[in-house]
N, C-alpha and C positions, 0 to 999 in steps of 0.2 A: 427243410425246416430248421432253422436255428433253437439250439436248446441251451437255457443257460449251463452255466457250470456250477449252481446248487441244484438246478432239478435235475444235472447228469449224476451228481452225485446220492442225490434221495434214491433214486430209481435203482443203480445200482446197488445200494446200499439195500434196498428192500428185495432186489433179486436177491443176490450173494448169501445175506445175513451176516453171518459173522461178529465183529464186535457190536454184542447188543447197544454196550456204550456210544456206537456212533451213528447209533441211528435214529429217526426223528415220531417215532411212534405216540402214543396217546402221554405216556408216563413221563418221556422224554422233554415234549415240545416245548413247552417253557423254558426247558435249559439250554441258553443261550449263553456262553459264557462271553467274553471279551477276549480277542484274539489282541487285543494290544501289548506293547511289548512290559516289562516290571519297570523298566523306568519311564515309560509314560503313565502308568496307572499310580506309582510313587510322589508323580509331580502332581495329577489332578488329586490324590486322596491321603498321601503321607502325611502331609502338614494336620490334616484335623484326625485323624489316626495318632498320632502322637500327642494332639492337644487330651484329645481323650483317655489316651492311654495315663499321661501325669494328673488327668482328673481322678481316673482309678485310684493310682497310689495315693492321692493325698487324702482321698474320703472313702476307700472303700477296703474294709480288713481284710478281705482275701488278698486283694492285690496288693497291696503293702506286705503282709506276710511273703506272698509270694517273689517278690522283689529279692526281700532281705536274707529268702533262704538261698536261693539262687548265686547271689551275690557270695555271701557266706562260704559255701560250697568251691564257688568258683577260683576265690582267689584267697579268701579267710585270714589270717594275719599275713598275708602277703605272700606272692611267688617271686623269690629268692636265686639272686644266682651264685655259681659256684666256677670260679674260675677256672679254664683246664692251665693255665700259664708252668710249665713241668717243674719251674727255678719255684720250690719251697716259700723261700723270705719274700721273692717277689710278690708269688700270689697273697702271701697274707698281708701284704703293705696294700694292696691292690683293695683286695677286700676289705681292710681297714678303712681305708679312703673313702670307698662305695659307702660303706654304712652312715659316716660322718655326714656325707652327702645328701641321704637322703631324707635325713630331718630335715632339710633345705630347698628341699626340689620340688616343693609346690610354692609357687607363684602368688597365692591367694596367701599361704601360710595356715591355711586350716590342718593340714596333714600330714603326712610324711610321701612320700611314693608307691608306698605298698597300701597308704589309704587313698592317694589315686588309681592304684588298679581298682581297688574295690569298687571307688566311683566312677570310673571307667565300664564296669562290669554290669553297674547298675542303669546305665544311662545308654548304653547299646540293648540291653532289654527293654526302656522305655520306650528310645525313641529310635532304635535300630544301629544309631552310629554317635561315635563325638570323637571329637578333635581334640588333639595337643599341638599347641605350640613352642617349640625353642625361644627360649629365652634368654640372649647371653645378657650378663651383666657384667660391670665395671671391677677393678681388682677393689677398689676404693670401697665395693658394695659391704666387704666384708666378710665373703660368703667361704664358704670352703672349696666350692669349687664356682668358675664364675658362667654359671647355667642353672636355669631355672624350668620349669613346665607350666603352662596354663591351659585349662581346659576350657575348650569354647563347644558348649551343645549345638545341636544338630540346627536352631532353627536360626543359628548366627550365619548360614552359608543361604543365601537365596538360592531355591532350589527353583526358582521358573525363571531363574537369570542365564538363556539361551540368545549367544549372540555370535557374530566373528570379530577378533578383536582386529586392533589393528594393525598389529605386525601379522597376521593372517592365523594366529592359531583361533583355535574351534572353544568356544566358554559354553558348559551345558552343564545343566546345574548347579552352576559356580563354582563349576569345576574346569580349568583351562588347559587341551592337549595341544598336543606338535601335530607336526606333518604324520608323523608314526603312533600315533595313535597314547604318548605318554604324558601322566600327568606334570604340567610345568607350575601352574601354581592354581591358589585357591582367592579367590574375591570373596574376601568375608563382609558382613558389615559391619560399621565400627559399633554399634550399640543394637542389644537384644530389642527386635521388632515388639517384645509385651513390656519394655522395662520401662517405662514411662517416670522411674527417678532418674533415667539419665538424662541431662541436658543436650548433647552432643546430639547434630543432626541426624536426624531418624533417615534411614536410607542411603545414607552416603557409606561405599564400600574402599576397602584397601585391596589390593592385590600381593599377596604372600607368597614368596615362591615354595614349590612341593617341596622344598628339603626341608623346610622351617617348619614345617606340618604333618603330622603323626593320624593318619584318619584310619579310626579303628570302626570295624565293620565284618557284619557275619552276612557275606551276597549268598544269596539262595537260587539265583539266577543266571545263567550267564550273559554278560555283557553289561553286570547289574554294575550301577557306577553311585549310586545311594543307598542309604538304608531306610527297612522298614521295622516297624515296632512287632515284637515276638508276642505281643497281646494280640494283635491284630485279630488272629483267630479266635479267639475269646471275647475280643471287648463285649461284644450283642448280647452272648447269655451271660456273662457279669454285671454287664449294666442292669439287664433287665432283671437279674435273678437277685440283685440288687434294690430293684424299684418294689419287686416284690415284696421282699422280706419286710422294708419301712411298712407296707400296706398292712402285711400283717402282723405287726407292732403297734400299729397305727389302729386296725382293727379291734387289739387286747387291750388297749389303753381305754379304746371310748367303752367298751365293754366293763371295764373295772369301773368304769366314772358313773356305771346308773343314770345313764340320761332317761330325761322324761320329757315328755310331750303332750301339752297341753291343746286339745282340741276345743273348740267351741264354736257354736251356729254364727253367734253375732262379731266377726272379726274387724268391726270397727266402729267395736267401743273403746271409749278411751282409755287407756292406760291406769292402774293402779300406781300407788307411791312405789311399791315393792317392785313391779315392774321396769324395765328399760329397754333399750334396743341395743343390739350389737353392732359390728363396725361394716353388715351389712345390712340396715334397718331393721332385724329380723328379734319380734317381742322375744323376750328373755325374762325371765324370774332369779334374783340371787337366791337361792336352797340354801339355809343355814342348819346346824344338827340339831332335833329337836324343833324343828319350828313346824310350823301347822298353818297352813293358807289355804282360804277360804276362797273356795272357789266359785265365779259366778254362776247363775242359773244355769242349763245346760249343756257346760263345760266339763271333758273328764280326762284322766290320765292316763295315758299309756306310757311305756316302758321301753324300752332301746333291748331287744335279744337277737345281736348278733350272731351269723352261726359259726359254730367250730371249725375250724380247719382239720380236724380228724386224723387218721390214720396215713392220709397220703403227703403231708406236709414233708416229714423229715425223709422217707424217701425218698420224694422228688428234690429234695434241695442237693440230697447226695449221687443220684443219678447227673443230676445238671453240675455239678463240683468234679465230678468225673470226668467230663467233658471239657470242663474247661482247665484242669490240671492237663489233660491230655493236650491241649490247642496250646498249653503255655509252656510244655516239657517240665511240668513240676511234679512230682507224687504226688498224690491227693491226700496222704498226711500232712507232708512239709506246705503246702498250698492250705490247710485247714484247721492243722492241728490236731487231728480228729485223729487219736490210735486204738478208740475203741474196737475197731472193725480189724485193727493189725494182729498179726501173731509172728513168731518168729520167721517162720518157713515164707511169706507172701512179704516179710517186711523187709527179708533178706535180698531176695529175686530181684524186690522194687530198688532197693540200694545198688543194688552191682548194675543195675542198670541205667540208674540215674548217674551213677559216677561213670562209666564209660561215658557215655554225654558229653558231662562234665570237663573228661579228659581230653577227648578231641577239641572240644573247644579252649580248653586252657591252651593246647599246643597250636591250633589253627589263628585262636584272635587274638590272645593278649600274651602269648610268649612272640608269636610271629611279626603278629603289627607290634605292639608296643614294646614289648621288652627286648628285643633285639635292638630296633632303633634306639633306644635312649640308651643301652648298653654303649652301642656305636659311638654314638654322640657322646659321652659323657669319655670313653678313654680316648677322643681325639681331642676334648678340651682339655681332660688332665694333662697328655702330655705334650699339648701348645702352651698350657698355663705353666707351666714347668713344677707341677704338685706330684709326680712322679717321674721315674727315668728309667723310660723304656729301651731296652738297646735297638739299634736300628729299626723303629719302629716301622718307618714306610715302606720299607722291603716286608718286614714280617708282620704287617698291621694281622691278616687275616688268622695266625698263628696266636695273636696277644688278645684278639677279637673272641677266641674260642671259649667257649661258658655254656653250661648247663645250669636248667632254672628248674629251680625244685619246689613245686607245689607244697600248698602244704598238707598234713600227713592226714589220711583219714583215720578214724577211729574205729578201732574194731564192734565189730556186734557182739562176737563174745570172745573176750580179751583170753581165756585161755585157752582155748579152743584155737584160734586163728594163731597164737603166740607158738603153740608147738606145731601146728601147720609148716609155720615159716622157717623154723628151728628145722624140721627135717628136709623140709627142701634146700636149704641151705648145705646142708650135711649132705645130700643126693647128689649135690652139685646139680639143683635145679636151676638154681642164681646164685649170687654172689653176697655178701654183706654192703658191697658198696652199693649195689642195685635195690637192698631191702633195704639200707639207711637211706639211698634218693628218692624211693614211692614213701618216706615216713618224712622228706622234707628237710633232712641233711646232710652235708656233704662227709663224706664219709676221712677224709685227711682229717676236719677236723675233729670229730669223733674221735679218731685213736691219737689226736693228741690231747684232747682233753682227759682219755681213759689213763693214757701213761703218765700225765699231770696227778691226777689224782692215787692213781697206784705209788709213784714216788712220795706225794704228800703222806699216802697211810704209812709207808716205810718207816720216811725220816721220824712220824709223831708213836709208831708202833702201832699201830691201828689198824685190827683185821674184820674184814668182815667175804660171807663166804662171797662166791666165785663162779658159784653155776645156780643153780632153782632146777630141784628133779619135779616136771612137769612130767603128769602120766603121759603114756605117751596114747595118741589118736589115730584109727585109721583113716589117710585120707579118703579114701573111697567110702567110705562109710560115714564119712563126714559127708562128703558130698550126694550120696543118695539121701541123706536127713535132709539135704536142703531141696532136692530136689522135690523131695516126696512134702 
């Protein structure tokens, strides 16, 4: 007897027992999941996933909020680099340059660089990924350095463009590898598929080679070669916890309006002056204040009493906010606004944990993908364009390449408390000053020469002011069971 290979598995599965999870019993049987792989589920459902997701942010105040905290958090006046170059004069001509540059490094010209991280940051939580591309320009352009950035969003790459090209490499989701499995370029298309004020053929693609192209992306999967939007898990109870709330606005409104409702036997007699019809045939009376109408024979009025939505309203809205702060990785304060329900000790927890988050993704997507690449890119144009002089730079490219990117600093929860924390570990030689000035988002050379700037300047003018702040001092362990307790 031939037995397939799901009923070999039922049977055993109901011998055995074991993971209750995989087995097909009453509670079970409907969960079917989809064994397909992420990037074929990506291709059939990404694209209205992310249509939906920029519907959220543009019409719905959770997710807008939740965007712009996220965003905030992530990259905030911008992640900063700090050159390791050991020659002094070098690094700060270096740095100097960088900075000048980067009021120029957006393309569009809305921004500066560190306000495309930001929009970088925000457009991978929409729509899971976006793109930059290099842009060289002309000496003639004007520019300080002749390099530019443009960001092209996720839906300028056709992601059901699966084909072989013709020199033999493999196009899958407008994305084109080698024989070894590497990205060689990207088939964008020349105009946004919703932009309909571009004139330029709708459909027609370019082919960009991978080095010209920066695709910033958080895979969850492996083998995962697109992105998908971090709402995903959320959109269904936002939408819908959404559709609610209008209902019940929409509810309170007709309830303030005192409708009334005129009943009567004879519904088709004709109409009074004071009468009309609405814009679906439907008799209407204009109510004016103080008026009085006379109503016909056997006609009477009843009154519109809506019910309350009572005691379970604002719990369930924060139950379901809960849920979906969790599905989007936000606190469900930063996600609502909502600090009534916080106190120091749960608001503390929620922060050290939102910013660990924070931190792997700062270093995994946008120091990894982006900020290293345009790093790259930007000292091999400066010194082709001859706007610095590197010494032997192709032998020591990897050595002049070296930079650390420093976020920016978070804010303490309670400034003196955390301030003599850090003061004694420092003293403990638990770290260092230059490791407490790079988690505060500066590089620590140029700190003590701004500190020795300023000590000369009191010198030469006479001018003293003290030199330490006696902070009580705190026990760390007793700091830390407050927080935990």
């Amino acid at each position: 007897m031939v037995v397939s290979l799901k009923a070999f598995r039922r049977r055993v599965g109901a011998f055995i027992g074991g993971f209750e999870a995989g087995l097909a019993n009453r509670r079970l049987k409907g969960f079917q999941p989809s064994r397909a792989h992420l990037n074929t589920l990506i291709a059939a459902a990404g694209p209205d996933i992310t249509a939906r997701a920029r519907w959220l942010v543009r019409n719905n105040g959770y997710a807008a909020n939740a965007i712009e905290s996220w965003a905030g958090n992530v990259v905030g006046a911008g992640i900063k680099p700090s050159s390791m170059i050991s020659d002094s004069d070098l690094k700060a001509q270096v740095q100097k340059l960088w900075l000048h540059w980067t009021d120029e490094a957006d393309a569009e010209a809305f921004t500066d660089f560190y306000g495309l991280q930001r929009r970088a940051a925000r457009e991978v939580f929409i729509a899971g990924e976006v793109f930059f591309r290099f842009r060289p320009r002309r000496p003639q352009d004007g520019l300080t350095m002749p390099l530019q950035l443009q960001m092209l969003p996720s839906e300028m790459l056709p992601i059901n463009r699966n084909e072989v090209a013709q020199n033999g490499n493999v196009i899958r989701q407008g994305i084109e590898f080698d024989a070894i499995g590497r990205r060689v370029a990207y088939h964008f298309l020349r105009r946004h598929p919703g932009d309909l004020t571009d004139p330029r053929l709708a459909g027609e693609t370019v082919r960009i080679p991978a080095s010209e192209i920066v695709h910033i992306v958080d895979p969850v999967d492996a083998g995962q070669m697109r992105g998908i939007s971090r709402f995903a898990a959320g959109i269904v109870k936002l939408f819908l916890l959404d559709q609610y709330d209008d209902a019940e606005l929409d509810r309170k409104k007709v309830a303030a309006m005192h409708a009334l409702f005129i009943t009567t036997p004879a519904p088709t007699e004709p109409l009074d002056a004071a009468e009309g019809r609405d814009e679906n045939d439907e008799r209407t009376i204009d109510l004016q204040p103080g008026q009085i109408t006379m109503l016909e024979p056997g006609e009477e009025v009843q009154t519109s009493s809506p019910a309350e939505s009572g005691q379970t309203y604002e719990p369930f809205q924060y139950r379901t906010l809960l849920q979906v702060s969790a599905a989007l990785g936000v606190p469900y304060a930063y996600l609502s606004n909502d600090m009534l329900k916080a106190n120091y000790s749960n608001s503390r927890l929620a922060l050290l944990e939102f910013r660990r988050r924070i931190e792997a993704y700062q270093h995994a997507v946008i120091v990894w993908q982006l900020c290293r690449r345009v790093w790259a890119r930007w000292m091999d144009t400066a010194v082709l364009a001859g706007a610095i002089d590197l010494p032997d730079y192709n032998q020591r490219r990897r050595e002049y390449l070296a930079c650390g990117w420093l976020p920016p600093k978070w804010d303490w929860v309670d400034p003196l408390k955390d301030a003599r924390a850090e003061i004694e570990q420092i003293e403990a030689g638990l770290k260092s000053r230059t490791q407490a000035l790079a988690e505060r988002g500066y590089d620590a050379e140029q700190v003590d020469a701004e500190i020795s700037a300023d000590r000369a300047r009191e010198k030469s003018l006479g001018l003293s002011f003290a030199t330490s702040v006696n902070l009580p001092a705190v026990n760390l362990s007793t700091a830390s069971d407050a927080v935990t307790n």
